[in-house]
N, C-alpha and C positions, 0 to 999 in steps of 0.2 A: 421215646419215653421222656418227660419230663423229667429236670436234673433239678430242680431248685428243694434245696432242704431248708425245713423248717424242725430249727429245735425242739423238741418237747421234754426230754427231761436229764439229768445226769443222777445214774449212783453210783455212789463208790464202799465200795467193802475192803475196809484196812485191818480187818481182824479176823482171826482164823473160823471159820465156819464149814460146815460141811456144806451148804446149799444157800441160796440165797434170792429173793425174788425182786424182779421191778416191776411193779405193779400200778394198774390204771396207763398204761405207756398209747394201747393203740384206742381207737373211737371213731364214732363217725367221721370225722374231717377229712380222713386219708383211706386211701386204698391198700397204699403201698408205705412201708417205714424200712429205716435202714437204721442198725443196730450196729455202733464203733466196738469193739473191746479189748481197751489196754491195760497194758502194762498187768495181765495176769501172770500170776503165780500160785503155785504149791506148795505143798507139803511136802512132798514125796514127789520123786521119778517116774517118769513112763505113766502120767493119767490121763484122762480121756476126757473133755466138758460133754456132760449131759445137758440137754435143754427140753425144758418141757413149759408147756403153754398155759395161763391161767385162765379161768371160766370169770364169767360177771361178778361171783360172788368173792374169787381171788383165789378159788381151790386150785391144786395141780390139779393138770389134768394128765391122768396114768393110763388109763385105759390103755387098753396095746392094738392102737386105730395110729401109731407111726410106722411111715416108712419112709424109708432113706437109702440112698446110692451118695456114693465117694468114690474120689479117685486121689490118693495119697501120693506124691510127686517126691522122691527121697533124691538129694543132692548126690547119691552111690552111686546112684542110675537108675538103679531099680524101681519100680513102683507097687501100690497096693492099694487094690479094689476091696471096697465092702459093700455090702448091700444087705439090709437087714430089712425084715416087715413082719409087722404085728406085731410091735414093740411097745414100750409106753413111754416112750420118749426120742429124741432125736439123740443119736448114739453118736461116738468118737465124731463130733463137729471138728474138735482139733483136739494134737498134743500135747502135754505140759512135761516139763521137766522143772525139779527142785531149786537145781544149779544153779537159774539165770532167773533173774524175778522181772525179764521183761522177753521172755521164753517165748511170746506168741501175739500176734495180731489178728483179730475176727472183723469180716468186715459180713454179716448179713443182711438180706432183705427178704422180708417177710410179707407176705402178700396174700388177702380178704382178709384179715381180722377180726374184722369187723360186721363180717357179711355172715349172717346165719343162715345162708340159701347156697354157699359156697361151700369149698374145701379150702383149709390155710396151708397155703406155701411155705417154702423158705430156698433159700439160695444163701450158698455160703462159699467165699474164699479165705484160707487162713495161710499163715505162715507161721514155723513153728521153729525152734534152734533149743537141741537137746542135748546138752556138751555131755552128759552121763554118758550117752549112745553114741555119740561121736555122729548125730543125727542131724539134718537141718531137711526139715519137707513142707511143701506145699501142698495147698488141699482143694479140691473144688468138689462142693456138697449140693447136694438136693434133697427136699424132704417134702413131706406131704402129712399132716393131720387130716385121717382119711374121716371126720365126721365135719358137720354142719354146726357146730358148737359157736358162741360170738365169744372170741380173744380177749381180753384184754391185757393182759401183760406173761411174763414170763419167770421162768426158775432157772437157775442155773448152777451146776455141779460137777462136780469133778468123779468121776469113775476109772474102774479097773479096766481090761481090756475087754471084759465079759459083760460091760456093762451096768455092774454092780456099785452103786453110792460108793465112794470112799470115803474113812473116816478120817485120810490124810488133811481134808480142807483148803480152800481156798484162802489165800493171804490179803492181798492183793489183789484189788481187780477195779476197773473203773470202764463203767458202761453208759454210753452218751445213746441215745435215741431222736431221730429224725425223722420224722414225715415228710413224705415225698410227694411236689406237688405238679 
């Protein structure tokens, strides 16, 4: 696989929101993008980033055509698998805690975005440090947008453990985006 990154955009969200999008990010030029995401924070304890994908026109896309597998790596010992499907969005990518407002590192890669003949990937590792929980876990994700939709950018938000938007919001968060050539 080719390693060379080519920038295409940085956002930063320094203000409380429940959801947030970056949009116009993937396009023809690339197959493959890779997605930084630091220095997130919350509102609240114990949340979950939702990501969901945006269509040409920049709408989410909800439809419950996600599915995703995780493997949660907890500093205890212990671990925890999820796997959900027919979802409308990619669920628990990682965890957030309130305490530490640099709680978590996302590193994804996102693959055909851009391809309306395809299905859109994703691959994710994250690192997460939850001092409420006395938690610190690693995460290795998979996902799949099971339609033929063309990408262009993405949402992203913070949820319960069921899933569900919370109205905690996002504080902080800064998302760098790279094409992969």
């Amino acid at each position: 696989m080719a390693t060379n990154l080519q920038f295409i955009k940085q956002v930063t969200q320094s203000s409380s929101v429940t959801t947030f999008t970056v949009e116009n990010c993937f396009n023809d030029e690339y197959d493959v993008y890779q997605i930084l995401i630091s220095k997130a924070d919350s509102n609240s304890d114990n949340l979950f980033l939702k990501l969901n994908f945006l269509d040409t026109s920049n709408a989410v896309i909800v439809d419950s055509t996600y599915d995703t597998a995780s493997l949660r790596l907890l500093a205890s010992g212990s671990f925890i698998e999820d796997r959900f499907t027919s979802q409308t969005g990619f669920r628990n990518v990682a965890q957030f805690d309130a305490t530490d407002s640099n709680s978590a590192g996302i590193n994804i890669m996102v693959y055909n975005p851009n391809d309306s003949s395809s299905f859109t990937f994703i691959t994710a590792q994250t690192t997460s440090s939850i001092p409420a929980a006395a938690l610190m876990a690693g995460t290795k994700y998979i996902g799949v947008l099971k339609n033929t939709e063309t990408v262009t950018g993405l949402r992203l938000g913070f949820t319960d453990s069921g899933g569900n938007l919370s109205s905690s919001g996002i504080n902080d968060c800064i998302v760098n985006v790279y094409g992969v050539k």
